[in-house]
N, C-alpha and C positions, 0 to 999 in steps of 0.2 A: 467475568463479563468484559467484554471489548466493544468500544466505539470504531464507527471509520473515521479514520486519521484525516483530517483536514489537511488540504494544500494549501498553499497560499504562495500568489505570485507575484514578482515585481517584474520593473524593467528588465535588468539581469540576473535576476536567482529565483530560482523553485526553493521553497523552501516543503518540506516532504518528511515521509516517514526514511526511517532508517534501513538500510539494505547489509548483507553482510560485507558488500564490497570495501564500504564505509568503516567497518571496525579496523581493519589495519592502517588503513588511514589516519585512522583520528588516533593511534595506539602511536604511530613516527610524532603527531602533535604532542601527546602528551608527556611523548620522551624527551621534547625540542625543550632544553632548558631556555629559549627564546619565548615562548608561547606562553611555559610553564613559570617565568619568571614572578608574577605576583601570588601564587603558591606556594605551599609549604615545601613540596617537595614534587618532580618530577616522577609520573606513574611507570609501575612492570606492564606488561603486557598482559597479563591477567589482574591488574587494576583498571587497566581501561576498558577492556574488554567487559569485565560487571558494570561498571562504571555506565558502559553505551549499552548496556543489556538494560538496566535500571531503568537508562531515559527512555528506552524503548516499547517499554513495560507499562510505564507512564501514558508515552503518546498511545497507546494500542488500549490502556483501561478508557481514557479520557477524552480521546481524539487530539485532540491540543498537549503542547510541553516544547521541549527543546527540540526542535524540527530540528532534521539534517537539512544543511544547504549545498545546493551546488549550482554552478555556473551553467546560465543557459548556452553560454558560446561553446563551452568545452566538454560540458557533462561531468567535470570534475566535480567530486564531495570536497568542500573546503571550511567544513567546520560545524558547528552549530549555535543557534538564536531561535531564542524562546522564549515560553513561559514556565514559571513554576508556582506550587505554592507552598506557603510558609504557616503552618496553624499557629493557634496559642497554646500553644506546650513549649515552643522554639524561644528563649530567648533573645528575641532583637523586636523593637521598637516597631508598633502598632499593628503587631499579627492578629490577628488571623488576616497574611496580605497574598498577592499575586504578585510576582517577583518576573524584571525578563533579567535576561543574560547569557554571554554571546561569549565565545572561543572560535578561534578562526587560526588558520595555519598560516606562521610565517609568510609568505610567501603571498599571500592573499591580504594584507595591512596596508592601509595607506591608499584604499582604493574604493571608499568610501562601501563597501561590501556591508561589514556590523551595520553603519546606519542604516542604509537605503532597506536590509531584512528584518530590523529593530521596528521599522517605523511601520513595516506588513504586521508587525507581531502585536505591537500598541494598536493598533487600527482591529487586528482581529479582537482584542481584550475588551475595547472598548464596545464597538460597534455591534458586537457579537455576544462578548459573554458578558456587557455589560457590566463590566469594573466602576466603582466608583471613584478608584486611582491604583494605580501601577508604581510597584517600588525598584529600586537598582541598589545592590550596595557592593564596596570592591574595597581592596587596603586604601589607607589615605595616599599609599605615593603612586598607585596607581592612575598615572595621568592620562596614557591616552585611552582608559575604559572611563576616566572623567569626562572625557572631551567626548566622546560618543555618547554618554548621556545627557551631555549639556545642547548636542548638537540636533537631539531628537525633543529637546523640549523640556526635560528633566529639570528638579535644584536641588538643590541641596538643601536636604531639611534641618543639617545642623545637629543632629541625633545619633552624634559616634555613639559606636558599642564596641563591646569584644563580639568577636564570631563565637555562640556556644561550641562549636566545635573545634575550636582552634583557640584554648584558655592555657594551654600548656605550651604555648609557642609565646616568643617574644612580642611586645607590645608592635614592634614591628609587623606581626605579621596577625595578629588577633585584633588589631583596633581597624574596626573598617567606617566608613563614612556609607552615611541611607540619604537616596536621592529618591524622586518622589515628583508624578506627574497625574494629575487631575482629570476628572474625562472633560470637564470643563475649559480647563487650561487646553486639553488635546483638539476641543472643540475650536477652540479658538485661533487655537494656530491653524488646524488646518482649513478654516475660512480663510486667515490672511493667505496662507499657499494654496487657493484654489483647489485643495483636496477632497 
């Protein structure tokens, strides 16, 4: 059974379902050992390729998940920001939750792009599906996907874990930090920013 996929728009980005123009694209991202830097390992081309089949699979059961984004100036696919979810079978700290989280291509960093789609994606969660709070969780040296959650309103709840799927890998790369943003708290901020 399938939903229709929600859109959702900002200033600059559509945030949308997936096209196939998009899998080669996001297949050079996930080979960018820049991109791929706080992962275990940098994907083949038929990893990414299931990989964007899966999310796609998702948005098309669900209507909502990891939207494709792309630039209204340019039309470019430059990554994706979304939602997910996490039941209670999953090992990490107060599942059954809604997870966002966001990959974006080199090239596209540093241009406040993850926020400004992060902040469409919490505003759909809340407003929409009616979350009673939204989780983030990334490795602990993962600073600038910190600074994007701290930037949209997130904290840190203090609640390291290992990733259950990542218990074979070094503490380095299996201990991640869970950030965590309230529809209250969401309420609140966005009164103070006239949202």
């Amino acid at each position: 059974m399938t939903s229709p996929i929600v859109t959702l728009e900002t200033e600059r980005l559509i945030l949308r379902g997936w096209k196939a123009d998009d899998f080669p694209v996001f297949a050079a991202m996930t080979a960018d050992p820049a991109v791929m830097r706080y992962f275990p390992h940098c994907l083949s081309e038929d990893e990414s390729n299931a990989l964007a089949s899966r999310i796609q699979g998702l948005l098309l059961e669900r209507g909502w998940g990891f939207w494709a984004v792309e630039r209204k100036d340019s039309g470019e696919y430059i990554g994706f920001v979304g939602l997910h979810t996490q039941d209670e079978t999953v090992a990490i700290p107060n599942t059954p939750l809604v997870e966002i989280g966001w990959r974006l291509s080199a090239a596209h960093w540093q241009q406040g792009f993850a926020s400004e789609a992060a902040q469409a994606a919490l505003a759909f969660a809340f407003d929409t599906l009616q979350q009673p709070e939204v989780y983030a969780f990334t490795i602990l040296s993962n600073t600038p996907s910190r600074k994007v959650m701290e930037k949209i309103g997130m904290s840190n709840t203090g609640e390291d874990f290992d990733h259950p799927k990542l218990l074979s890998y070094p503490d380095t790369v299996k201990r991640h930090c869970l950030y965590r943003i309230t529809q209250a708290e969401w309420a609140n901020k966005s009164q103070v920013n006239g949202m």
